[in-house]
Backbone as JSON, one array per atom type, in Angstrom:
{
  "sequence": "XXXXXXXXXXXXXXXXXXXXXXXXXXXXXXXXXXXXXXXXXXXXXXXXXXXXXXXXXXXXXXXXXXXXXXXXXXXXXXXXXXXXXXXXXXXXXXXXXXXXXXXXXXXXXXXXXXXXXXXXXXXXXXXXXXXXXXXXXXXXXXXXXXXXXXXXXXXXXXXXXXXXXXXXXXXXXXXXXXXXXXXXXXXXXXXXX",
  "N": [[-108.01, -67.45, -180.53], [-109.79, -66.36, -178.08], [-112.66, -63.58, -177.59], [-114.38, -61.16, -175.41], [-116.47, -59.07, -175.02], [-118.39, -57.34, -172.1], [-121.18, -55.5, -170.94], [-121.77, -52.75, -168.91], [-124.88, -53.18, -168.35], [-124.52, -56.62, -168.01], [-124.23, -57.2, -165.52], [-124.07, -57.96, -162.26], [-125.49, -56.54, -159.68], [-125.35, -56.49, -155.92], [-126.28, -55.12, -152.91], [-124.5, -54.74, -149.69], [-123.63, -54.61, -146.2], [-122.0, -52.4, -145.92], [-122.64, -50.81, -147.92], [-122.0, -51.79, -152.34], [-121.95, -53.81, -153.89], [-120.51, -55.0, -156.78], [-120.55, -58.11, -158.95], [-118.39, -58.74, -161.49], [-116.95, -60.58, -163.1], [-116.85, -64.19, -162.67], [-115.39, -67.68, -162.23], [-115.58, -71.07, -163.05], [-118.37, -70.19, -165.01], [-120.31, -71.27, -164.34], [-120.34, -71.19, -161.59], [-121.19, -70.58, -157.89], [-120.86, -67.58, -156.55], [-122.31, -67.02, -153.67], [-122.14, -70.03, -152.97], [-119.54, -70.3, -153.14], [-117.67, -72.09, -154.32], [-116.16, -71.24, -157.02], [-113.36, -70.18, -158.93], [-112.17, -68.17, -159.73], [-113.01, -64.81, -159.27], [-114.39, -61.62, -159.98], [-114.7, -58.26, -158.93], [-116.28, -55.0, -158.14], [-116.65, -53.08, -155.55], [-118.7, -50.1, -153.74], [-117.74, -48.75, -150.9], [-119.39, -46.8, -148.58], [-119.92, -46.6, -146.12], [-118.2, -45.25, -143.2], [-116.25, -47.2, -141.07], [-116.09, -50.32, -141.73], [-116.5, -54.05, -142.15], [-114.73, -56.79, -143.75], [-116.23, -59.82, -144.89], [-115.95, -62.92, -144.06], [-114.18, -65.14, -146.14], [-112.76, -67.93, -146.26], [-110.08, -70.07, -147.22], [-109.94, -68.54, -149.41], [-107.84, -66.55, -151.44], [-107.11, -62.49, -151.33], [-106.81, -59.87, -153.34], [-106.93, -56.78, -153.29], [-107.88, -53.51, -154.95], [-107.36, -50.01, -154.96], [-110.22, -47.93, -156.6], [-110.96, -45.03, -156.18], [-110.97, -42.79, -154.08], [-110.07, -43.29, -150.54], [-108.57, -45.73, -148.55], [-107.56, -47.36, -145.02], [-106.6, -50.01, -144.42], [-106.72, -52.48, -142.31], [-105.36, -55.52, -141.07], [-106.33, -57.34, -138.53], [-103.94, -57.98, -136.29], [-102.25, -58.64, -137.27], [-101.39, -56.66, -139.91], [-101.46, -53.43, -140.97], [-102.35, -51.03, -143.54], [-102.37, -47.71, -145.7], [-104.25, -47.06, -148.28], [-104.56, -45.83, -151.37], [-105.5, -43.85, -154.35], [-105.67, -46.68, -156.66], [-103.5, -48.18, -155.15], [-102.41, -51.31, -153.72], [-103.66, -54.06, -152.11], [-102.38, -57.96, -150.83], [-103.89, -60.52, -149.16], [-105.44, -62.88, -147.03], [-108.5, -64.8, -146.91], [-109.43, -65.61, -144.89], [-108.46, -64.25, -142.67], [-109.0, -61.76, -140.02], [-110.77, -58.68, -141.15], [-110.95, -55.35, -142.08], [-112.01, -52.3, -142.39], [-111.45, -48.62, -142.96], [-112.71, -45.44, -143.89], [-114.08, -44.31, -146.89], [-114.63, -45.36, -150.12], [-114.11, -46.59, -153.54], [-113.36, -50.19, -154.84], [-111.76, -52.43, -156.13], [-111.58, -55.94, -157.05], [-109.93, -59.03, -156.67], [-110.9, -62.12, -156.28], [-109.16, -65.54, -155.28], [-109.2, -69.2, -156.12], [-108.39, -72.24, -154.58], [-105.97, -73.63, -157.13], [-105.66, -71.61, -158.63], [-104.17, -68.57, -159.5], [-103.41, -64.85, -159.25], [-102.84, -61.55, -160.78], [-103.05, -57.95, -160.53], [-102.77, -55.03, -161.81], [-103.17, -51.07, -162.44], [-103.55, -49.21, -165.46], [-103.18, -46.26, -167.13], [-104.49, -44.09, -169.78], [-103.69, -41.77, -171.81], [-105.35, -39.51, -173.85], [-105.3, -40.19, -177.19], [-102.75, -41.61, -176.76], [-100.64, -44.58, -177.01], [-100.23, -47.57, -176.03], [-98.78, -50.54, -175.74], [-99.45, -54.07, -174.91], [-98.48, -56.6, -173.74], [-99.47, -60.69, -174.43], [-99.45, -63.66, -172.3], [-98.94, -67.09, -173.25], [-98.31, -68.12, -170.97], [-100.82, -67.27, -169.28], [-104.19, -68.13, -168.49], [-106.62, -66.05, -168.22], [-106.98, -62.83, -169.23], [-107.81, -59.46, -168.56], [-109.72, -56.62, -168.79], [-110.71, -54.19, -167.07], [-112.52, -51.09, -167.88], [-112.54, -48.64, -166.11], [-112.61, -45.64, -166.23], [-113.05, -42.97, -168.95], [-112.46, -44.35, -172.57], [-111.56, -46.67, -175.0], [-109.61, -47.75, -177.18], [-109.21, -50.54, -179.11], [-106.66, -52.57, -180.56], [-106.59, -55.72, -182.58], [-104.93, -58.35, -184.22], [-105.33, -56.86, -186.73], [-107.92, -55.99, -186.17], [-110.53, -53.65, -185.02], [-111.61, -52.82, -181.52], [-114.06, -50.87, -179.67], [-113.86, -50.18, -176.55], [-115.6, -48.76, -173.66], [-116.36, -46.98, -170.73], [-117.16, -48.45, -167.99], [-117.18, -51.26, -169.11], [-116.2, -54.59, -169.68], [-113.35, -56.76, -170.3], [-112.81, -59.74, -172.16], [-110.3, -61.9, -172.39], [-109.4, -64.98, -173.79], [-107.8, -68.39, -174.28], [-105.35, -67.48, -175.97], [-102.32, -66.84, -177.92], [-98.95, -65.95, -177.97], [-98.5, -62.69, -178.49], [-99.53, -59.08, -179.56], [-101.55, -56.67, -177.19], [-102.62, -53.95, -178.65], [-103.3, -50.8, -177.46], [-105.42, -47.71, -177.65], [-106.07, -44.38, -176.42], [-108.75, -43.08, -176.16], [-109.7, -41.05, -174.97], [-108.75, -39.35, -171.73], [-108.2, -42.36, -170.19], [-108.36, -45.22, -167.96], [-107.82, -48.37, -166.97], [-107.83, -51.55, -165.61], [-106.19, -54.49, -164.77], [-106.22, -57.54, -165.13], [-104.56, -60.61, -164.77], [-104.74, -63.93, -164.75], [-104.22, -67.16, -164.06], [-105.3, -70.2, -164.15]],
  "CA": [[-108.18, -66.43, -179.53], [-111.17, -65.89, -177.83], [-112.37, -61.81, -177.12], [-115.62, -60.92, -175.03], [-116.47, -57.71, -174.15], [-119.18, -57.27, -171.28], [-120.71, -54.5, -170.98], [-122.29, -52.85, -167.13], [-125.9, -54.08, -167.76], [-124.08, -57.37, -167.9], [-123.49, -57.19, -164.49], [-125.12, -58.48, -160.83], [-125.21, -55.73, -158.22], [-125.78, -56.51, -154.51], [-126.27, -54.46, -151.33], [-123.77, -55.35, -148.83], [-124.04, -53.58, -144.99], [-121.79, -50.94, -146.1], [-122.72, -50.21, -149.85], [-123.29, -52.05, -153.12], [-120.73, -54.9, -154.52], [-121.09, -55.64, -158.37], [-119.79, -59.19, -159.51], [-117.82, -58.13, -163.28], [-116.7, -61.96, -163.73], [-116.95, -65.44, -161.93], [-114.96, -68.89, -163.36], [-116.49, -71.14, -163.91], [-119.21, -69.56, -165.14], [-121.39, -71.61, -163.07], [-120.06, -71.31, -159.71], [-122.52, -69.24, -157.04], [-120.55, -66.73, -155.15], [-122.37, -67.7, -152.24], [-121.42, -71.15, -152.42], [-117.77, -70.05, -152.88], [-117.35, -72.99, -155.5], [-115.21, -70.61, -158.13], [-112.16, -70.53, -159.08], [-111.93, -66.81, -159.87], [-113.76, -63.93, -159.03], [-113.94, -60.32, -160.18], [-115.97, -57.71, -158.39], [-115.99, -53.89, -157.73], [-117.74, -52.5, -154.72], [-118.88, -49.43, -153.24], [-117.66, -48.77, -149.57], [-120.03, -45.95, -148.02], [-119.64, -46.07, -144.37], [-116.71, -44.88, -142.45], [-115.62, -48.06, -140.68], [-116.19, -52.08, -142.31], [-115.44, -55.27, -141.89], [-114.4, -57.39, -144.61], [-116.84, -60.93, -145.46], [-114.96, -63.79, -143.83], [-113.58, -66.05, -147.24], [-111.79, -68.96, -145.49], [-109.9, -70.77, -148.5], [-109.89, -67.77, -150.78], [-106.57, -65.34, -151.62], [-107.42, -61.72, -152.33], [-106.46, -59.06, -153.73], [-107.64, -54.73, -153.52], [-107.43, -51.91, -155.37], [-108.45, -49.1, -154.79], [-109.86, -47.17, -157.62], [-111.2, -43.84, -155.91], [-111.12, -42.63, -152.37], [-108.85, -43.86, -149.7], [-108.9, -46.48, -146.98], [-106.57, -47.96, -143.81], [-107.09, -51.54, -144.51], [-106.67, -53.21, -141.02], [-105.48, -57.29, -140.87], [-105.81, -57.58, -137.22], [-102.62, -58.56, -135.46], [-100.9, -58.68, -138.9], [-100.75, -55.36, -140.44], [-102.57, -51.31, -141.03], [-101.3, -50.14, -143.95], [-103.1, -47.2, -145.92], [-104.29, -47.28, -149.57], [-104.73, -45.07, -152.38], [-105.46, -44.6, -155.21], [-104.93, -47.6, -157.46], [-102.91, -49.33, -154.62], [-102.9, -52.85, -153.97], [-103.12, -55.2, -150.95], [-103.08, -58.69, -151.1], [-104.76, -61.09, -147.75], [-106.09, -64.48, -147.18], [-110.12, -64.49, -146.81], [-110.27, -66.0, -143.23], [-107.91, -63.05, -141.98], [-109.83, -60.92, -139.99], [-110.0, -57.6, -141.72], [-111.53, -53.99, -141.54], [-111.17, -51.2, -142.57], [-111.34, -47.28, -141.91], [-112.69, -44.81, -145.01], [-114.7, -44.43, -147.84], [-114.0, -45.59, -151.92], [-114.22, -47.65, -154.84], [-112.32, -51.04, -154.82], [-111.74, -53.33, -157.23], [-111.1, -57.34, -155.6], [-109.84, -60.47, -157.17], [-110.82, -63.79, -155.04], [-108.62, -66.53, -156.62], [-109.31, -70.27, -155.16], [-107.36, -73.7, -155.04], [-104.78, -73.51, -158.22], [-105.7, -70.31, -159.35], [-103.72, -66.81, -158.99], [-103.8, -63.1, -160.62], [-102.56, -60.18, -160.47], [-103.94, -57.04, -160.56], [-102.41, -53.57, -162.49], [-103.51, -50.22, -162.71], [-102.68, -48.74, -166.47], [-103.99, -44.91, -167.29], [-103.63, -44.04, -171.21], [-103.74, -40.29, -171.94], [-106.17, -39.39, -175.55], [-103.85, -40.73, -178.15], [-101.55, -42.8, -176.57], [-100.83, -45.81, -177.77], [-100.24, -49.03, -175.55], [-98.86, -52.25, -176.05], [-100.05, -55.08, -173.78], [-98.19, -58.09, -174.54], [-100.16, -61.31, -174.32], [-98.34, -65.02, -172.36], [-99.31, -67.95, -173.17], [-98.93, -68.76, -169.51], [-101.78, -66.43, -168.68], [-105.65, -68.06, -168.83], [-107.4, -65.27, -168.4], [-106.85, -61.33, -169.61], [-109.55, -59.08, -168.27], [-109.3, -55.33, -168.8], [-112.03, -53.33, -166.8], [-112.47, -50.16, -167.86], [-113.29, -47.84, -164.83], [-112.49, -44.53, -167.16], [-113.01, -43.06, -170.32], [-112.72, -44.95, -174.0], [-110.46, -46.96, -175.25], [-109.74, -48.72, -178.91], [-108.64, -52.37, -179.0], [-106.67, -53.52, -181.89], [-105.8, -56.59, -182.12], [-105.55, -58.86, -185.29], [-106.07, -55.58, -187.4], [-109.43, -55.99, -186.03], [-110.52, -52.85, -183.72], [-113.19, -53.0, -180.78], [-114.07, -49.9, -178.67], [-114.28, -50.18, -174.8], [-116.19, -47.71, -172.91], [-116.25, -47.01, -168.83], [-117.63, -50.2, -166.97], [-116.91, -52.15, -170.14], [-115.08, -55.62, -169.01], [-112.65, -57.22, -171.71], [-112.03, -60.71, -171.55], [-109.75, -62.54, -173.7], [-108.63, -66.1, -173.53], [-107.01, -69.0, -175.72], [-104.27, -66.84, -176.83], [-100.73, -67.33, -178.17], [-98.46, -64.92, -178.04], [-99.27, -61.8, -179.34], [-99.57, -57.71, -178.83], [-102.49, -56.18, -177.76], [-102.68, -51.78, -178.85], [-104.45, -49.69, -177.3], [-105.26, -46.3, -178.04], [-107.02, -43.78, -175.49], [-109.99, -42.45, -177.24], [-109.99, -39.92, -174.4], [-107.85, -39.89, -170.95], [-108.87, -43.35, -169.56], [-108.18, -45.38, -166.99], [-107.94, -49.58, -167.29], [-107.71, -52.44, -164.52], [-105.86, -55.86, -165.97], [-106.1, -58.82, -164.22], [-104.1, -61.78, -164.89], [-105.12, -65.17, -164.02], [-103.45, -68.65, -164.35], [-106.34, -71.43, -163.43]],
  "C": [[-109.66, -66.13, -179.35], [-111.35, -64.07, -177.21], [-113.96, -61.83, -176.51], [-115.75, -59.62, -174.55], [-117.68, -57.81, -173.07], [-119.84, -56.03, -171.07], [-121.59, -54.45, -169.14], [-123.31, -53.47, -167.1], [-126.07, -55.39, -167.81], [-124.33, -58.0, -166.39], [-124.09, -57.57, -163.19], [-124.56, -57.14, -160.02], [-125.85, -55.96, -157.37], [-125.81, -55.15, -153.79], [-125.29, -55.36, -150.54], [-124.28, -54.48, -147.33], [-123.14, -52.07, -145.23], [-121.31, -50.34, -147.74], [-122.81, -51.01, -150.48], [-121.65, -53.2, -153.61], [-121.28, -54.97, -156.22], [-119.79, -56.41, -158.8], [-119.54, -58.56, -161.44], [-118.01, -60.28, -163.59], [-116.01, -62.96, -162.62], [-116.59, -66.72, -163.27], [-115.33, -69.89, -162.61], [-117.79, -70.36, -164.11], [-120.63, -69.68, -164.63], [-121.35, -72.02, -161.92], [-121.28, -70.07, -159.49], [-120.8, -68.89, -156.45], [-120.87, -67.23, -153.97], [-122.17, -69.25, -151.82], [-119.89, -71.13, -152.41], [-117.4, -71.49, -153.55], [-116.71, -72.55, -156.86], [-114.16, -70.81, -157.96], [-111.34, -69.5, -158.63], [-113.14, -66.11, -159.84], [-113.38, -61.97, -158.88], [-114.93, -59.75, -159.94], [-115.06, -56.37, -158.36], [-116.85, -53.55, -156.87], [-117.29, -50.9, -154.29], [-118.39, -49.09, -151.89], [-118.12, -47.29, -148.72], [-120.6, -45.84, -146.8], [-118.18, -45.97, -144.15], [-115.54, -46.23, -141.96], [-116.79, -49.41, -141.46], [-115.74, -52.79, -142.18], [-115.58, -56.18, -143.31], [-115.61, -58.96, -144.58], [-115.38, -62.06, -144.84], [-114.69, -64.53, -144.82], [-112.53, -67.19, -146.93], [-111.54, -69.93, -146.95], [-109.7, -69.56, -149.63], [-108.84, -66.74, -150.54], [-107.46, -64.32, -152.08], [-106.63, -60.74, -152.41], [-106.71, -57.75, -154.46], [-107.12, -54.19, -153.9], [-108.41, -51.1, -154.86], [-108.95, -47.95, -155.9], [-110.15, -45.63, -157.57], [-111.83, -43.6, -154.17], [-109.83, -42.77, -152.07], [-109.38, -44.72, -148.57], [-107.44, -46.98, -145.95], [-107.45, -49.03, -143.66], [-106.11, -52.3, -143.4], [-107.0, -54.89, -140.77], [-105.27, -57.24, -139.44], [-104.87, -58.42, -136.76], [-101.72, -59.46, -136.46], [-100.42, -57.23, -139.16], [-102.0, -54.4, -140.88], [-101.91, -51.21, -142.57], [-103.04, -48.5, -144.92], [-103.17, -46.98, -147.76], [-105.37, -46.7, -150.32], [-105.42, -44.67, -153.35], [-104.87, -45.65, -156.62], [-103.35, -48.65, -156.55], [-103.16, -50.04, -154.36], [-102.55, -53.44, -152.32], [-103.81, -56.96, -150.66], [-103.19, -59.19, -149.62], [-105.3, -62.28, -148.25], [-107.43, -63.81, -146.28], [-110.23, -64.7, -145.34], [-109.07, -65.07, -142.33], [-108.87, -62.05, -141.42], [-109.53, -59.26, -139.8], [-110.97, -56.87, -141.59], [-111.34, -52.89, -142.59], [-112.07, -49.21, -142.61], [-111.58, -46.29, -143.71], [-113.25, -45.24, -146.04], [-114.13, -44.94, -149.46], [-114.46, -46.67, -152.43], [-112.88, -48.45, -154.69], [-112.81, -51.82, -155.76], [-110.97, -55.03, -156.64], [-110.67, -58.67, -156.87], [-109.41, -61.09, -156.44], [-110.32, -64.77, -156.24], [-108.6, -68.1, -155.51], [-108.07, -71.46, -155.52], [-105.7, -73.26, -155.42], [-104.48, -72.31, -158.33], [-105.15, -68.93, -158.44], [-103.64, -65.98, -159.85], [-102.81, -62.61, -160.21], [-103.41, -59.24, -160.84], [-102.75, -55.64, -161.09], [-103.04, -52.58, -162.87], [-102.82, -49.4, -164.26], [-103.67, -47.06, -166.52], [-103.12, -45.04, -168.76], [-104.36, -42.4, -171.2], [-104.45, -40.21, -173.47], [-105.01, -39.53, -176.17], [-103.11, -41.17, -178.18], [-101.64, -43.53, -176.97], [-99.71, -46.57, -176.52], [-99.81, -50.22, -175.9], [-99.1, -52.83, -174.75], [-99.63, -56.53, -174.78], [-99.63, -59.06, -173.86], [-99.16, -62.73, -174.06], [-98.76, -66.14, -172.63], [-99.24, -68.68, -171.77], [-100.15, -68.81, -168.69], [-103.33, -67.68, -169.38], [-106.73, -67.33, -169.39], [-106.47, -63.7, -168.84], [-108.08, -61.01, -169.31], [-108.97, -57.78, -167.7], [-110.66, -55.02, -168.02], [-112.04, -51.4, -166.83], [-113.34, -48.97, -166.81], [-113.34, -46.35, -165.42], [-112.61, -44.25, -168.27], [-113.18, -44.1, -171.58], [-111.17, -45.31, -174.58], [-110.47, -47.72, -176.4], [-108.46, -49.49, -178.7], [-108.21, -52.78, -179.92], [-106.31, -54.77, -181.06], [-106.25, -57.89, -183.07], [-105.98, -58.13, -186.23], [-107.63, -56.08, -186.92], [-109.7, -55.01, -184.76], [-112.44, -53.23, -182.9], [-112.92, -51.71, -179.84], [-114.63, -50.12, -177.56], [-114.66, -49.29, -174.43], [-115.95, -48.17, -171.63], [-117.3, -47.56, -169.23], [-117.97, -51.07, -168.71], [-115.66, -53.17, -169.38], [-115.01, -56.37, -170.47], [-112.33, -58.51, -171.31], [-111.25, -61.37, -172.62], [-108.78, -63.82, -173.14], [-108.34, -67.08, -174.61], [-106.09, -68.15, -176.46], [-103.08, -67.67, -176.85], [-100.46, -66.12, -177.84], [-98.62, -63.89, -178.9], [-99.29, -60.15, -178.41], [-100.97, -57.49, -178.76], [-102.28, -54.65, -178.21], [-103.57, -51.51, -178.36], [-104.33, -48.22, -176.98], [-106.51, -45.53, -177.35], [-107.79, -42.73, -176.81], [-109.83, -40.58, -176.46], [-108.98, -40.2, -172.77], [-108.73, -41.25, -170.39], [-107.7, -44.71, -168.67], [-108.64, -47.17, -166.8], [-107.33, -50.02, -166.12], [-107.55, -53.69, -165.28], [-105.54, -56.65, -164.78], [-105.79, -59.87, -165.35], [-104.04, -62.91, -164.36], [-104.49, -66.44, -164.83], [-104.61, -69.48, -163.42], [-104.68, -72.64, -162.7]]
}
């Protein structure tokens, strides 16, 4: 089992035209973004104008959260719908898309082979968590957008902090625990290359 934690000054942040994108984690590890030669791609951005249009991605699936605010995410002459927080909508990159309202999103671009998912978990101080682990899965990749969180796993503990990214791959089957240090607030993406 491999475990990485990341922590924010890890991290690339751009400017976009309406606010600030920050890449968490790109597979291979030496794809560019702007050549769009990845596999997988994990980002959170900023969205601080009213109305936006989405980055055309022709070839790439994605898939938004939202982790604070609200928006009306607009696939022209597909579908409106309006999203939350911590709701999800997934879209193909060369859809042309929009959208209406301010917030924090959270995105996974998945190319070719590769697909995710995306789950919102909240743990309350003292809860305790299991998070199985499939051997189907590639990737595991917790991002903590809230609070503090303690990682067993292997009697061996690691503490996550907000904008701490967890990655863990080469597993078998297996539990992970986790126990909210304080109320907090985790993003798990699951990827199959």
């Amino acid at each position: 089992m491999n475990i990485e934690i990341k922590k924010a000054d890890d991290f690339n942040t751009i400017n976009w035209s309406g606010g600030t994108s920050t890449q968490l984690y790109i597979y291979p590890p030496t794809s560019d973004y702007q050549q769009r030669d990845f596999d997988f791609r994990l980002s959170t951005a900023t969205v601080e104008v009213e109305e936006s249009d989405f980055t055309s991605l022709p070839g790439v699936s994605r898939k938004i959260m939202i982790l604070d605010g609200a928006i009306e995410i607009i696939h022209e002459n597909r579908y409106s719908k309006k999203l939350g927080k911590f709701d999800t909508d997934s879209f193909e990159g060369d859809w042309k898309t929009s959208s209406i309202g301010e917030c924090i999103d959270f995105n996974l671009m998945t190319r070719g082979t590769s697909k995710g998912e995306i789950k919102a978990l909240s743990i309350e101080k003292k809860q305790v968590a299991n998070l199985p682990l499939e051997k189907e899965t590639d990737f595991l990749i917790g991002y903590i957008f809230s609070g503090e969180i303690s990682l067993t796993i292997n009697q061996k503990i690691h503490l996550l902090q907000q904008g701490n990214l967890l990655v863990i791959t080469q597993f078998d089957s297996a539990n992970l625990q986790l126990t909210g240090m304080e109320n907090s607030e985790m993003i798990i993406s699951k990827i199959i290359i």
